[in-house]
Structure formats: C-alpha cells, structure tokens
C-alpha positions as CSV (number, residue, x, y, z in Angstrom):
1,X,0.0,0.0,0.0
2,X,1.2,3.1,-0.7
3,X,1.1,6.6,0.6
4,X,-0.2,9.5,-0.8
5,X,3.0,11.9,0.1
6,X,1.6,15.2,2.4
7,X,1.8,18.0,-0.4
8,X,4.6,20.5,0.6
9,X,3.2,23.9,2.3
10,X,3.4,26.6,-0.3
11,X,5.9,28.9,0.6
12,X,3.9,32.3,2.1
13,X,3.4,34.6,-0.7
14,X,5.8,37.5,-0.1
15,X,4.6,41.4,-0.6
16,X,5.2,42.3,-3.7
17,X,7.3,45.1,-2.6
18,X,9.2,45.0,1.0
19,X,10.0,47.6,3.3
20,X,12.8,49.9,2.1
21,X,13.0,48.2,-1.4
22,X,12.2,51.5,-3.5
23,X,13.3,55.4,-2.4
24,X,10.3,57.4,-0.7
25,X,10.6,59.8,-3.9
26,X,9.8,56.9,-6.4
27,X,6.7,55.8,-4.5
28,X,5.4,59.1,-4.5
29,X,6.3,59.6,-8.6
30,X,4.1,56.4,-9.2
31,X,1.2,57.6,-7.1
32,X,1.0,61.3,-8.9
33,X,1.5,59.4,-12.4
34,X,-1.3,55.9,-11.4
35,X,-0.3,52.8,-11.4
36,X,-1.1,51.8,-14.9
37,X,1.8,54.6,-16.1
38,X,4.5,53.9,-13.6
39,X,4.1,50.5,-11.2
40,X,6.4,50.8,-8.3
41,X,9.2,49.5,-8.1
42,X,9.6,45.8,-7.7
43,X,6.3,45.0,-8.9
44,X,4.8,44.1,-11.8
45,X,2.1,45.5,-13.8
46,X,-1.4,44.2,-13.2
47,X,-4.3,44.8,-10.8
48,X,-2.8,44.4,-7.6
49,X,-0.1,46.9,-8.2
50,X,-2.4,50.1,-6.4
51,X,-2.7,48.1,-3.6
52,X,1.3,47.2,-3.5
53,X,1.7,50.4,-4.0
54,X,0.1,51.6,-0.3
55,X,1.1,49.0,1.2
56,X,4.5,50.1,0.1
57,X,3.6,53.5,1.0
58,X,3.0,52.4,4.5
59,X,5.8,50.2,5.2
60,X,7.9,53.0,3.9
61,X,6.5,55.1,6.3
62,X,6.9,53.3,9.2
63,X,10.3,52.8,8.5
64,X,11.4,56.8,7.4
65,X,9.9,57.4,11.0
66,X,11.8,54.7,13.2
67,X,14.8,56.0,11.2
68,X,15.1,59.6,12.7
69,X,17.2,59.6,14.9
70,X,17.0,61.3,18.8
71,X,18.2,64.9,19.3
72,X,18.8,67.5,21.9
73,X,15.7,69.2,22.8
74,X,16.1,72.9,21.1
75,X,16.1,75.8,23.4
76,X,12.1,76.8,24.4
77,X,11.6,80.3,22.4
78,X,11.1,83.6,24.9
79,X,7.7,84.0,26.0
80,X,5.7,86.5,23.9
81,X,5.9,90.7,25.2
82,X,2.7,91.6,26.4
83,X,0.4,93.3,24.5
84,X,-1.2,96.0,26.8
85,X,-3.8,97.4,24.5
86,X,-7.8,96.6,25.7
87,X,-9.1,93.4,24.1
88,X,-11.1,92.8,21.2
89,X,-15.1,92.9,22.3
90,X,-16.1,89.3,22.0
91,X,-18.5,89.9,19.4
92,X,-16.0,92.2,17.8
93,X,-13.4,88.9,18.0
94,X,-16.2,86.1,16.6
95,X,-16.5,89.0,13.5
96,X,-12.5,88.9,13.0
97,X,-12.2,84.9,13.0
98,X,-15.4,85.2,10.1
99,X,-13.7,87.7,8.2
100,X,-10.4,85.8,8.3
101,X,-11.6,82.5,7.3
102,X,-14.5,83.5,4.7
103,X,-13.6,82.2,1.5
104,X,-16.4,83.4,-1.1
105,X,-18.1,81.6,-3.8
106,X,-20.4,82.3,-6.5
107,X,-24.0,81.3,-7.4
108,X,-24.5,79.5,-10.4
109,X,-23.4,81.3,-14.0
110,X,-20.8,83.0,-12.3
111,X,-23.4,85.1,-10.1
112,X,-22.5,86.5,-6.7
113,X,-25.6,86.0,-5.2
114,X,-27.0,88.0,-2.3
115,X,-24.1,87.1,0.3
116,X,-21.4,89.8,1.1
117,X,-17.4,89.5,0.5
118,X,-16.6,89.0,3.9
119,X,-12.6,89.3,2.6
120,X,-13.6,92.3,0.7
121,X,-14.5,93.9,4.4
122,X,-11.1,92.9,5.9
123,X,-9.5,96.0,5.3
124,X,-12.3,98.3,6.1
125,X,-12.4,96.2,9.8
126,X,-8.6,96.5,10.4
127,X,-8.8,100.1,10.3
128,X,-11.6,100.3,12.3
129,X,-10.1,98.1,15.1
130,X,-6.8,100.1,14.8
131,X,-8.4,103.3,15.5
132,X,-9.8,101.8,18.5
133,X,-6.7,100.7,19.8
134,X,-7.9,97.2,20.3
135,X,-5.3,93.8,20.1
136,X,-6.1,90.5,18.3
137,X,-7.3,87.4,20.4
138,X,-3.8,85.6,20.2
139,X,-5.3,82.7,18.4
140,X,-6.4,85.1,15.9
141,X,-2.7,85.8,15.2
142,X,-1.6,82.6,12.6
143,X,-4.8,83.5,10.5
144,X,-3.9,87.4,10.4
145,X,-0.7,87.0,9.3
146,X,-1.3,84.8,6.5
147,X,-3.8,87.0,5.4
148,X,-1.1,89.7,5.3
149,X,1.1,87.3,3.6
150,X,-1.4,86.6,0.9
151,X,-2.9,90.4,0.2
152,X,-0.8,93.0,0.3
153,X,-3.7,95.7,0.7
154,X,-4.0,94.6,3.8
155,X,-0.6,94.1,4.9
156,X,0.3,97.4,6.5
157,X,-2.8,97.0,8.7
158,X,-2.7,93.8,9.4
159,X,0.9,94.0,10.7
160,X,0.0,97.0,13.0
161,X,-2.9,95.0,14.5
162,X,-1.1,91.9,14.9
163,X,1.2,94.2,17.0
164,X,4.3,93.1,19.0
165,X,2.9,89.8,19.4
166,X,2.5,89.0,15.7
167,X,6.3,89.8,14.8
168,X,7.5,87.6,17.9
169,X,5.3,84.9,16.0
170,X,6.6,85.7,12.6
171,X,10.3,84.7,13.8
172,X,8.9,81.3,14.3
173,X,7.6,80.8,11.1
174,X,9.4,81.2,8.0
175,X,6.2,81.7,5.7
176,X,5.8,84.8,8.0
177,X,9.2,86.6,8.1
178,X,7.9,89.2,5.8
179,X,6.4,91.2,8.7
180,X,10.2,91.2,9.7
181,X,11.3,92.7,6.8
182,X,8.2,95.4,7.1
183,X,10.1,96.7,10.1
184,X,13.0,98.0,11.0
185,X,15.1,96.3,13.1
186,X,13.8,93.1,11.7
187,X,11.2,93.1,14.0
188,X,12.0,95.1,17.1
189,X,10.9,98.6,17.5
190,X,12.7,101.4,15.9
191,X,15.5,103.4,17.8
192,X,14.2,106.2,19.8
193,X,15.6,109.9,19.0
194,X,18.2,109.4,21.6
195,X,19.5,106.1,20.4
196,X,21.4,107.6,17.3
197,X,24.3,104.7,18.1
198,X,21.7,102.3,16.8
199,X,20.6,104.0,14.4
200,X,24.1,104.7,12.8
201,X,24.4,100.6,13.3
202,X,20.9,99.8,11.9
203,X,21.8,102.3,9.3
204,X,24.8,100.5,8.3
205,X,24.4,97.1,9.1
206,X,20.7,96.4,8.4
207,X,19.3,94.7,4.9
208,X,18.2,96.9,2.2
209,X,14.5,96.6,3.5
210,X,15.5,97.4,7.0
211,X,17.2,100.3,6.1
212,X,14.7,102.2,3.8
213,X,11.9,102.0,6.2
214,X,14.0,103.1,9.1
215,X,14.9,105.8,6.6
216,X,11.2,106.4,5.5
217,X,9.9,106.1,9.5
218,X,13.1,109.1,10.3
219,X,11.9,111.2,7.8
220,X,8.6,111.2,9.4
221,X,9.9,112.3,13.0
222,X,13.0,114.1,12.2
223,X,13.7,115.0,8.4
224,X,16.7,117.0,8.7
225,X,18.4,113.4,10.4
226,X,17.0,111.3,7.8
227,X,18.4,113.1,5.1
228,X,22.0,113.9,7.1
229,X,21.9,110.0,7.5
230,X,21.4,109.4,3.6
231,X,23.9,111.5,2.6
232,X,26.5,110.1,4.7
233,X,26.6,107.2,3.3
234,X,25.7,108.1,-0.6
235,X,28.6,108.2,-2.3
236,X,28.5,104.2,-1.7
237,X,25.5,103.0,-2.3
238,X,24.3,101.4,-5.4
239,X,22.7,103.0,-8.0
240,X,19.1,101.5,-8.1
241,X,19.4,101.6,-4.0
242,X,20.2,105.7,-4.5
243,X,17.4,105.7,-6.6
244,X,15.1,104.1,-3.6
245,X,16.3,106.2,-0.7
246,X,16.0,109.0,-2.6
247,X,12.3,108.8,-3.0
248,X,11.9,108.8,0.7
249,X,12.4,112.8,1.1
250,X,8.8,112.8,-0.8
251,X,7.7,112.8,2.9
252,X,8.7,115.8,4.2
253,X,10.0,117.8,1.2
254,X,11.0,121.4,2.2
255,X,13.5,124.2,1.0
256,X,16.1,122.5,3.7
257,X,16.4,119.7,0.8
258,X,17.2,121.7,-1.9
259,X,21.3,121.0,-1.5
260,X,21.6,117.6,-1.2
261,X,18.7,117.5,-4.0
262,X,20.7,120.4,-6.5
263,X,24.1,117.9,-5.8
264,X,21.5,114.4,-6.9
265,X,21.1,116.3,-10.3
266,X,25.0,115.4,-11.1
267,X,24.3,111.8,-9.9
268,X,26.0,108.9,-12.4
269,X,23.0,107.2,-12.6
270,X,20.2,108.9,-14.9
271,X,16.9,107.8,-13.0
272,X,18.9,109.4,-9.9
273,X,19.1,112.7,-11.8
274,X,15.3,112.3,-13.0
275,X,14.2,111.5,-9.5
276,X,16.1,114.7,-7.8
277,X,15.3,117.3,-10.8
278,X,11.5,116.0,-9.9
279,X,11.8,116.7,-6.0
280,X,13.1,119.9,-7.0
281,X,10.8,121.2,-9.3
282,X,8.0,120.4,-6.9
283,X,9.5,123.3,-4.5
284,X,8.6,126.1,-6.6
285,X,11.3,128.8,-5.0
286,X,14.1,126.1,-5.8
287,X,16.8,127.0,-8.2
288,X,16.1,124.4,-10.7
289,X,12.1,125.4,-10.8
290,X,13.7,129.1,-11.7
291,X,16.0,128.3,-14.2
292,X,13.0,125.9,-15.8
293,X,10.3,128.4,-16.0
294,X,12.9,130.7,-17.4
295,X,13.2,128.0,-20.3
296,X,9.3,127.6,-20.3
297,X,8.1,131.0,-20.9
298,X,10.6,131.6,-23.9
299,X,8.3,128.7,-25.5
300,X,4.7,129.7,-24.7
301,X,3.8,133.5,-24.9
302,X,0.6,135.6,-25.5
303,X,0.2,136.7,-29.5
304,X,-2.3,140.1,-29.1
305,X,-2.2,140.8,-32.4
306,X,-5.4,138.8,-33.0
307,X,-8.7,139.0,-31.3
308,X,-9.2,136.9,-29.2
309,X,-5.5,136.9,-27.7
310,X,-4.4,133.5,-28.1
311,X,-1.5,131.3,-26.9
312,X,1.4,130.9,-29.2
313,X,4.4,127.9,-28.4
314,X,7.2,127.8,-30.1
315,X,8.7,124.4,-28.9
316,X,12.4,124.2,-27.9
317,X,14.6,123.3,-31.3
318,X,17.4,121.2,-29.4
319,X,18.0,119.6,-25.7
320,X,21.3,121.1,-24.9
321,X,23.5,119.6,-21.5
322,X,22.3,121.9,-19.1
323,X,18.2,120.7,-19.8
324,X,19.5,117.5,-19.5
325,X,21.4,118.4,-16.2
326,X,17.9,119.8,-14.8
327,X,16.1,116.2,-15.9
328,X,14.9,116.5,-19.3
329,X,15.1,113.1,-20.9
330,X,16.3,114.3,-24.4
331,X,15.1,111.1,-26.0
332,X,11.4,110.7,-26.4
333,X,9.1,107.6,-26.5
334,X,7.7,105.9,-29.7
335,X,5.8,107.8,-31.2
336,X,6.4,111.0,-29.5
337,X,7.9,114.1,-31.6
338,X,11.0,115.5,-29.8
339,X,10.1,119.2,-29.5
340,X,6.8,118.3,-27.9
341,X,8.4,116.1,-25.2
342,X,10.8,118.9,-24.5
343,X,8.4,121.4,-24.0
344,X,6.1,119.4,-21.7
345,X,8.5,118.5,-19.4
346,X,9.8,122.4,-19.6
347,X,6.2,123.5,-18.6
348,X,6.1,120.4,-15.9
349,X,8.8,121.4,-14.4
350,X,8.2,125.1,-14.0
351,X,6.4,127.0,-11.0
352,X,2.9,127.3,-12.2
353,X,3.1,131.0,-10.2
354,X,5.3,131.9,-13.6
355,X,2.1,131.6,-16.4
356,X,0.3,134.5,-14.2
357,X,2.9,136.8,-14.9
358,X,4.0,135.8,-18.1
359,X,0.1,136.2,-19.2
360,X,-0.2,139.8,-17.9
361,X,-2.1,138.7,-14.4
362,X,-4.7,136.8,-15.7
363,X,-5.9,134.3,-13.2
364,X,-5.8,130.3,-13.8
365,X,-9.4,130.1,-15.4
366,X,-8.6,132.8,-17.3
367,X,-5.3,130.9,-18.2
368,X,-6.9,127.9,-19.2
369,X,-9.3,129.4,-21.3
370,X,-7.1,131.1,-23.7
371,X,-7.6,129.5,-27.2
372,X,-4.3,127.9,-28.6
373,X,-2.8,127.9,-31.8
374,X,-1.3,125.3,-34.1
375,X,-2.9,122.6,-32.1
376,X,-0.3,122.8,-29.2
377,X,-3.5,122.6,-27.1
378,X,-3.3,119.4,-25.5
379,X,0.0,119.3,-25.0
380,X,0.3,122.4,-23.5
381,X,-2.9,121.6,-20.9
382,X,-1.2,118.3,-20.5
383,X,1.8,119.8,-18.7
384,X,0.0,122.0,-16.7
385,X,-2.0,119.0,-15.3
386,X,1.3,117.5,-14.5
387,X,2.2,120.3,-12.9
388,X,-0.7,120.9,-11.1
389,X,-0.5,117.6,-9.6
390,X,3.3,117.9,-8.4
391,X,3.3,121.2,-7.3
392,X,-0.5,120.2,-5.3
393,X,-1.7,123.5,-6.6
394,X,-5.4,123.1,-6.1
395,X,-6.2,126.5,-7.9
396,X,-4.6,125.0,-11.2
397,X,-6.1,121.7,-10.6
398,X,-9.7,123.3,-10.6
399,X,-9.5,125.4,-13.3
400,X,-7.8,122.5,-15.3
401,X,-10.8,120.4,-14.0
402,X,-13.4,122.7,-15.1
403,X,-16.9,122.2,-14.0
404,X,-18.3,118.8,-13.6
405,X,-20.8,119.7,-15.4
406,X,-19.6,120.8,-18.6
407,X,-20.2,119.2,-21.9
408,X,-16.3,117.7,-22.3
409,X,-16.4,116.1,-19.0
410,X,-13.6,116.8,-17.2
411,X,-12.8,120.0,-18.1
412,X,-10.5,121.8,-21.1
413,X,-7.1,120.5,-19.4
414,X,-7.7,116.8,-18.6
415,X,-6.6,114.6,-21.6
416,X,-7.8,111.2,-19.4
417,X,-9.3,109.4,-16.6
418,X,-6.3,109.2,-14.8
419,X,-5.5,112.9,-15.2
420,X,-8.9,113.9,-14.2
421,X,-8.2,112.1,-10.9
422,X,-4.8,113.2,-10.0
423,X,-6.2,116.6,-10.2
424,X,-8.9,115.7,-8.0
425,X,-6.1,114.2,-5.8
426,X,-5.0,118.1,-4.9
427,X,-8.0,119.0,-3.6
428,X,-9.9,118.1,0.0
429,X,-11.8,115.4,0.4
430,X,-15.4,117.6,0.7
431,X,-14.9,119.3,-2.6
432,X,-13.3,116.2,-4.5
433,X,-16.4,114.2,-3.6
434,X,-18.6,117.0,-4.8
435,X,-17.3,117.3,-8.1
436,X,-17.5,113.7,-8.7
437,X,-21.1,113.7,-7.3
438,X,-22.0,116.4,-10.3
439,X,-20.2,114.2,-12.6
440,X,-22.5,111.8,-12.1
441,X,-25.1,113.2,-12.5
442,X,-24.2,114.3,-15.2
443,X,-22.2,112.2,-17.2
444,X,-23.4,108.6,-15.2
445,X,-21.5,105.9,-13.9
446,X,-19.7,104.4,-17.4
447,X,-16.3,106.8,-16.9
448,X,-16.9,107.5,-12.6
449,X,-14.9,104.5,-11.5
450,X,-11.9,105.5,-11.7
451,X,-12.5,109.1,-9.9
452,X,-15.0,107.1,-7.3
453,X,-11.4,105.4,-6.2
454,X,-10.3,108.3,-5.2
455,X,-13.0,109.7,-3.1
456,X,-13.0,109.3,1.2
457,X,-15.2,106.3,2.7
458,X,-17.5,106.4,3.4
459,X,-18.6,108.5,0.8
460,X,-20.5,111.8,1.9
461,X,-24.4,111.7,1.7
462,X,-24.8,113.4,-1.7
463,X,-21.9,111.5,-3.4
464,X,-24.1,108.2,-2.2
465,X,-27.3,109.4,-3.5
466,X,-25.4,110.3,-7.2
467,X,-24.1,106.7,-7.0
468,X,-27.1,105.3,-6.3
469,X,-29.9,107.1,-8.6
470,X,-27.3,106.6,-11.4
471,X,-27.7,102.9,-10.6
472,X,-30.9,102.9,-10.5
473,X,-31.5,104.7,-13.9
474,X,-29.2,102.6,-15.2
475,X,-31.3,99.4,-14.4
476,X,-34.8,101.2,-15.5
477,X,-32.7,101.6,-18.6
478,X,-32.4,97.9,-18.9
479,X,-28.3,98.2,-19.2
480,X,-26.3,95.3,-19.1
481,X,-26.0,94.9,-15.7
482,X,-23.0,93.7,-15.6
483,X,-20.8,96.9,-16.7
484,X,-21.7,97.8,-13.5
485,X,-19.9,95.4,-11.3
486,X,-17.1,97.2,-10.3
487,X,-19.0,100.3,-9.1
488,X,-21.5,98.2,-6.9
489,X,-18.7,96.7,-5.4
490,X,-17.5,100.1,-4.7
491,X,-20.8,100.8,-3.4
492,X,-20.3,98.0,-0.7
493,X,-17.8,99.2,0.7
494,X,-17.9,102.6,0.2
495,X,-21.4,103.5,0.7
496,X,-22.4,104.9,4.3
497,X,-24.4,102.3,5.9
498,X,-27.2,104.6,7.1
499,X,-27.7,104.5,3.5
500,X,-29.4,100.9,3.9
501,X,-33.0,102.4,4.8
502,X,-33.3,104.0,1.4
503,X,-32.3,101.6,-0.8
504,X,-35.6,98.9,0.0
505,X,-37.2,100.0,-2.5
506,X,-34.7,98.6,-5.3
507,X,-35.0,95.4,-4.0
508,X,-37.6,94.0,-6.4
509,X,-37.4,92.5,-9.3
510,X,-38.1,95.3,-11.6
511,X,-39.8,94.9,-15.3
512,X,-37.4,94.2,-17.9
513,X,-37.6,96.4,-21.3
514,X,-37.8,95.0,-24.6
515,X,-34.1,95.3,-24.9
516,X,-32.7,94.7,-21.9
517,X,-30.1,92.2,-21.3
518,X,-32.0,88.5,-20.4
519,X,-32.0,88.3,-16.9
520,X,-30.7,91.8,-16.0
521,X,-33.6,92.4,-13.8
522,X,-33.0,89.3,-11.5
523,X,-29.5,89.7,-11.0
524,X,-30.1,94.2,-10.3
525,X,-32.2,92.7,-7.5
526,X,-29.7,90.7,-6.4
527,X,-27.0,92.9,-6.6
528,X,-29.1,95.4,-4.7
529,X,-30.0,93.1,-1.7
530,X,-26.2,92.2,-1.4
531,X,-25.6,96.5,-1.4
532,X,-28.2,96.4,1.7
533,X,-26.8,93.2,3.1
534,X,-23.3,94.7,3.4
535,X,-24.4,97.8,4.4
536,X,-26.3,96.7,7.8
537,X,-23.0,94.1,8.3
538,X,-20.9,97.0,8.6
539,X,-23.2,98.8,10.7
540,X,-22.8,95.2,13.0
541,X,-19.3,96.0,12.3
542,X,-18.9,99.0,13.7
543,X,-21.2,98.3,16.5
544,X,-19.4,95.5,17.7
545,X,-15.9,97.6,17.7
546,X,-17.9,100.9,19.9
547,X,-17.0,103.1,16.9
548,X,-19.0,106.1,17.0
C-alpha cells in the first residue's frame, strides 16, 4: 500500500514590494503618475499593483519614521511681550475669526448671489479696530498673518494690528518673516531719538528693506536726520538703492532739501538725476524750478495781435547739456515728436506762479481758457496738469478740471481718466467728492470709477445718493447689468451704511424692457439686496468695535 505523500506547504506569498526596497521619492512619482503609467518599483504590472503600491507606501513610512534619529531638545523660544492694548469685544473677535476665514463663492453662471465679501471687508475692519486701539485674540494671530502674507492691501494694517505679538510669532515661522522685513530692526521697535548709536548701526548694518523703512519712518519724526543720514553714506550706495532712498524725502519735502537735492542732479546714474530734478521742481522757489520756468516762458507767450489773444508755443529746437542736467530726458518715447516732449517737461517742471505773470495777471481760469494755436493745445494743458499735480496746486487743478458739469467732461485740461483724478487728488476730500457727485449726475456711472477710487469712505451723503440714482437709472434703462460690477462693489464698501433704509425699494425685481439684457432684472435685484446686506453688516461692524 502506498502513501499519498503530504503536499509540501506553499511557501507564504511575499509582498510584492518590502519595506525599504524603493526610495520614498519613487513611490510618490508612481502615485501622482497611477499605477497603470508607472508601477512601483519591484512590482509588476497588473491589478494588484495600487494596492502594492500603499502598502509600500505604509511600510515605507513606518520605517522613514523609526529611522530619525533622537536629538537634543532645542532651546524653548522667549515668552511672547505683552500686548497692553484693551481686548477685542467678544462679538468684535467672533467677527475677526469670520472675516479671516470666509472664503467666497459664487452662485451659479458665475453670479455673486445676495451674500457679502466677507474678505472684501477685511480692510475696512482693520482700520476700524486700529483706530480703536484694540489687540487681536492671540489665536487670531496665525490666520492674520497669513492673510497679510497673501494680500498685500491689507498688509500694512494687518501688521499694525497683529502688534508686537505677531512679529515675535513671525520669527517662528518662515512663511511669515515678511512682517520682519516690514520693520525695522527686523522686527523690534525702531530706535528712539536718543539712540542715534543704533541708528548709525541699523543704518549701516541692516538689509536693504530694513534700512529704507527706518529711513522712510526718520523722515517722518526728524527730516533733517533722515536726510543727514542718507547723505553720509551716498557716495556708496548702489545706484538703483540711490534711486530708492531717494524717493523717501517725498515725505517731508522742504527748502532744507534743496542742497543735497541740487548735488543728486549730477548723480552717475540717470533715474537718480530724473528722481532729484523731480523733487526739485515740486519746490517752486528752488533754483532748478527758476531756471525751468525761465526756459518755459521763452516757449509759450501771448500773441495780441489777433482777437481773441491767443496762446502761441514755439517748442524748444534742441535739448542742450544743461536741460539734461535739470532732468529732461532728451530722447522721447515711440511715437512721441521731440520738440513736444521737450516742451512738456519744460512746462512740468516750471512754478505754475510763472504763467500768471508771463500772461499779464490773468488768473488760472482765465489761463486755461485762452484758445491755442497750431494745435499745441493738449499738449500744452497736458503739462500743466502734471504740474498741477506735483506742485498740489489746487487753484490749477480746478480750473484744469473745469466744472463737472460741462459738456467735455472733465474740463479743457484733462486729456484722461487718470489725469482727471490726479487733479482731483490736490483738492480736500469735501470738494473732491462734490465734483465727482456732479459728474455723475451728469455724465453717469460708465467713466466714474476710476475718480469714485479716489473719493474718502464712506462716501458723503450726496456723493451716495449720485451713486445710487445713477444705478438705479441705469437698471430702469435695462443696461447690461454687468458693466456695472465694479462700481457696486464700490458701493459696498464705500457706501455709508445709514444708507441701507433708502435703498428697500430697489430690491424688487423690476420689469425688464424689450431690450434689456436676459436676466438683468434678476440679477439688479440681487445685486441690490447684497448693497443692503453689506451695508447693515458694517453697521454690526462698527457696532461691535464701539466706533461712533
């Protein structure tokens, strides 16, 4: 009889990959490519190689984690400085932790829907809790500073609410060690007026970014040391870093400045010598403004021989060394003829005080509303504009600006947008939301955005009601609604919030013309309810902070 031999015990099946058989990096490359493009290593093709390929995963794991090996503890970082401003209000503090973690999305087809931009309040909050005086709930601080990491609009505010606090936490972290390089010192408080041995050392020891904002922060306190400080060094410094202190004594500028600025003009480095000759020309009783408005009025003079008097220019023929010296560029962009890039940076450079006299006393309207000849019109009024704005002669600037109302909107001087609201930039915040109020009126919303941006928020009562009938004619109208985006998001934030009371009635769905846009009426009703939706927020806002 014989016996069946006992079948031999299979051997155990072993893992298709073992621990430590492929490098960490080629696991990973195999799970970002799939399994059926790149199987991992050691193992072969098929249907089991996903699940070889965690397992493999995990082993590796496992085994990168017993690898580490045991080190001395690190030193346990200083304790925080206190932060002795009051708390947040706890209501104030539950609004801060929404507004930091709100991340907005849209209704279908791109629609907003009636839901505020809690992110688009952020900035509008931090000011509001810095005037206040109030410090961030320390477990507020990791979410402020990486929304100051991530928008730089609200940077400079979110920094000076995070406080001392937020730049100890910032040397932790080095996603955050941009709030260091915000602040001189890298982090620590700036010198006091009697510590000028650290200032000399921050001065000449600290990293480019350190040193110009403890030169922009000096010229705030003490301009006469800020610029003694720059020029002791100057000689040395690099060209384009020159060119970045220099702009610093913008805060500040006075007649003091005029020696160090006359001595920039024969800097090496052109944009050095463009930068100074600027500066310069915005102090009208500076040498360099004299000798330009002596080279401006030999251009532009009064021709009485015909009635009307007009305006006649006769543009320089050459740029000789000594215009160049005083920053004229002598070589003009594409496009541009040379004589009339001379002249209108002859005419920007020169006291605007000069055209009074040179036009036999005539006032700035008067000026402005001489007829030109040989169509040097715009160019002329171009300059002047430019001047205007540098010089922040607010006389010039109105009568350049003309009357909101006037058939060429913007006046006889402003050849664009941007003009029109550098001009209003000279003026106060009252009269510059005025005009802009009877502009729209006026002229409507489709060319107001630009000069809206430069208008104080909240906006003044009549400002808000031009904003807001233009709006709503502009949806009786049946416009594209649309077009009107960016100006209702203005309105937002903007808008004063006792503002909300009047605006109920828009929040119907109105009846849509024959040619208005499909659907326009639907979304002005939503866009209207999310105007009085972020209105009464920021009333909560502000109630929650005790602002007035």
């Amino acid at each position: 009889m014989t016996s069946t031999p006992t079948p031999a015990a299979e051997p155990a099946a072993e893992p298709a990959i073992s621990p430590g058989s492929g490098t960490w990096e080629e696991l990973v490359t195999a799970a970002l490519l799939g399994t059926d493009r790149r199987t991992p290593p050691g193992c072969p093709p098929g249907a089991h190689a996903p699940t070889a390929l965690l397992d493999a995963a995990a082993a590796e794991t496992v085994r990168r984690r017993a690898g580490l090996r045991p080190a001395h503890a690190g030193r346990r970082p200083e304790a925080a400085p206190a932060d002795h401003r009051p708390p947040l209000p706890a209501a104030a503090a539950r609004r801060l932790a929404m507004l930091l973690t709100d991340r907005p999305g849209t209704a279908g087809g791109g629609r907003r829907g009636t839901a505020p931009d809690l992110m688009e309040l952020l900035p509008q909050w931090l000011a509001a809790a810095n005037a206040r005086g109030f410090a961030p709930p320390p477990e507020a601080l990791p979410a402020l500073l990486d929304a100051a990491r991530g928008r730089t609009d609200v940077r400079p505010a979110a920094l000076a609410f995070a406080g001392t606090r937020g730049l100890w936490l910032a040397r932790l972290n080095p996603d955050w060690r941009f709030a260091l390089r915000a602040t001189p010192g890298g982090g620590t408080a700036l010198p006091g007026p009697d510590a000028a041995d650290q200032v000399r050392r921050l001065w000449e020891e600290g990293l480019f970014a350190e040193r110009v904002a403890l030169l922009t922060a000096l010229r705030s306190r003490d301009p006469a040391g800020a610029r003694e400080l720059l020029a002791s060094t100057w000689p040395t410094e690099r060209a384009e870093d020159r060119l970045m202190f220099l702009d610093s004594l913008r805060s500040g500028l006075a007649p003091a400045d005029e020696p160090f600025l006359e001595a920039a003009l024969a800097d090496r480095s052109r944009n050095v010598r463009a930068t100074a000759a600027e500066l310069l020309s915005a102090l009208p009783d500076s040498a360099l403004a004299a000798r330009m408005a002596a080279r401006a009025v030999t251009c532009v003079f009064l021709d009485r021989a015909v009635e009307p008097p007009a305006i006649t220019v006769e543009a320089p023929h050459e740029c000789d060394p000594g215009m160049e010296r005083d920053g004229v560029v002598a070589r003009p962009p594409s496009g541009r003829g040379e004589r009339s890039w001379w002249l209108g940076q002859l005419v920007e450079a020169a006291p605007l005080g000069a055209w009074t006299s040179r036009f036999g006393g005539r006032s700035p309207e008067e000026i402005v509303a001489l007829p030109v000849t040989d169509d040097w019109r715009s160019d002329l009024h171009a300059a002047w504009c430019r001047a205007a704005v540098r010089q922040r002669n607010g006389t010039w600037a109105r009568a350049l600006l003309g009357a909101p109302t006037a058939p060429e909107a913007g006046g006889p001087g402003a050849v664009s947008l941007a003009e029109r609201a550098k001009l209003l930039g000279t003026l106060g915040a009252g009269e510059r939301a005025e005009w802009v109020a009877g502009f729209i009126a006026t002229h409507g919303l489709s060319e107001a955005f630009q000069l809206l941006g430069i208008c104080g928020v909240p906006w003044t009562p009549p400002l808000g009601r031009a904003v807001v009938d233009a709006l709503n004619i502009a949806r009786d109208a049946g416009s594209y609604p649309w077009s009107f985006s960016g100006v209702m998001g203005l309105a937002e934030r903007c808008l004063d919030p006792s503002e909300a009371g009047r605006l109920d009635g828009l929040l119907a769905i109105p009846d849509e013309p024959e040619d208005a846009a499909p659907g326009a009426g639907g979304y002005w009703a939503e866009a209207f309810q999310r105007l009085v939706t972020t209105l009464r927020l920021r009333a909560a806002m502000a109630e929650e902070l005790g602002a007035p």
